[in-house]
Residue, then its C-alpha position, 0 to 999 in steps of 0.5 A: x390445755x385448761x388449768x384445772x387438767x394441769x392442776x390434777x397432772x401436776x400430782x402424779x409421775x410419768x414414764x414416757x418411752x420413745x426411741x426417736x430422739x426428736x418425738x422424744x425431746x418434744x413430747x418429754x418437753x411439753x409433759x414436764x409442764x404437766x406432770x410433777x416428774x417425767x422419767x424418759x426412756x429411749x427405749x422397752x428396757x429403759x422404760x421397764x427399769x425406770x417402772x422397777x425403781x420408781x414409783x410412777x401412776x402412768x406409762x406412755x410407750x411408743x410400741x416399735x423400740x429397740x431391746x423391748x418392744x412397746x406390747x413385750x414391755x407392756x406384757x412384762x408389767x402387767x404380769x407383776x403389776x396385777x391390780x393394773x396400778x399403772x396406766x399405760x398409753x400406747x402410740x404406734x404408726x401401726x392401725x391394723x387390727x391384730x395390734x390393736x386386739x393385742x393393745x385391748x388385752x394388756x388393758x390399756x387406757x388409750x392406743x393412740x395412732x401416730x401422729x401424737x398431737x397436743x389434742x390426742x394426747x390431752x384426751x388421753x390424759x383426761x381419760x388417764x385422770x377419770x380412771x384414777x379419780x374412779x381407783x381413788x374412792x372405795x366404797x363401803x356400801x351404796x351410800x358410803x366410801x372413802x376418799x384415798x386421795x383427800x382422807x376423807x370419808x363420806x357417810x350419806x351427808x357426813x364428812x369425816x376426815x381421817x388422820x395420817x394414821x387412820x388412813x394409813x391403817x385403812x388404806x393396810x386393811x384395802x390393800x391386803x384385803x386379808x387379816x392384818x396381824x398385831x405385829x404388822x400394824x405395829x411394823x407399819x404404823x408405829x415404826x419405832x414406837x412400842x404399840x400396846x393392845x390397849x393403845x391399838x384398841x383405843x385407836x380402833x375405836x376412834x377410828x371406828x366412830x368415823x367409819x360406817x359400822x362393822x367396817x372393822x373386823x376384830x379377828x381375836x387374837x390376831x389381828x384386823x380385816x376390812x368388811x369389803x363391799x359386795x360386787 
């Protein structure tokens, strides 16, 4: 496996569910060299609680378990995890049609066929890290967008790297996708800090200096939204 994937694995965390304990060892073996944290499960309700009570980027489920079946796992997220934030690969024995057609619907990003060899699931991951570097830029207009990993912005030729704080604030904006309100700023990103309206004004206009204009929108009296790029 080349060095360059195992650098970009390195950042993200794994839940892998496989209820034969021999695969499971191996398999969980070789992620630990990849990935910065590998939470194992033995089986569908193991894997769901791991999912609940920590932050993981990506799930590989066989689909035969016990208590929770690999596809009933799969359904359970995905009818919390709306945005599809976690990538999940599924392996199964089973190459019939109607599995697969059932794979296809929970948005997955791979359905791999057992035997699960080092060269399967290494075509897996690189497909896994494609669709995060995607979901990592946000584009304001055709020839704009922002770096969510790096903190960057880019404008044409330009590079404008943001602080903690404005990327944090940028990143509040991209997630609700609705106004953000005085007080939710001020519960977020000031913490324990008293937020004055002039400090926050103040704050806008340096961080707007950095965006492509009329990024910002100013609900007055309310609070903040982003201008959210035409599909």
């Amino acid at each position: 496996m080349k060095n360059e994937l195992i650098e970009k694995l390195s950042k993200y965390n794994v839940v892998y569910a496989e209820d034969e304990r021999g695969i499971r060892e191996n398999i969980g073996e070789f992620l630990s060299l990849l990935f910065n944290k590998v939470l194992i499960a033995s089986n569908g309700e193991e894997a769901y609680t791991l999912y609940k009570n920590h932050h993981a980027d990506l799930m590989i489920t066989d689909i035969k378990m016990p208590k929770l079946s690999g596809i009933e796992l799969v359904k359970k997220i995905r009818e919390e995890d709306e945005d599809d934030e976690i990538h999940i690969i599924v392996v199964s024995a089973h190459t019939e049609v109607d599995y697969m057609l059932k794979a296809v619907e929970l948005h997955l990003i791979r359905y791999i066929v057992k035997p699960l060899t080092e060269s399967k699931l290494t075509e897996a991951l690189e497909r896994f890290l494609q669709t995060q570097e995607k979901q990592s830029l946000f584009s304001f207009n055709k020839d704009s967008y922002f770096n969510l990993d790096t903190n960057e912005v880019f404008i044409g030729n330009d590079v404008q790297l943001l602080t903690k704080k404005e990327a944090d604030f940028l990143k509040l904006l991209m997630k609700t996708k609705k106004i953000v309100s005085y007080e939710e700023i001020e519960n977020t990103l000031w913490l324990d800090d008293f937020m004055s309206l002039n400090a926050l004004r103040l704050f806008i206009k340096n961080l707007r200096k950095k965006l492509p204009k009329d990024v910002i929108k100013n609900i007055q009296g309310i609070g903040y939204q982003i201008k959210l790029p035409h599909r």
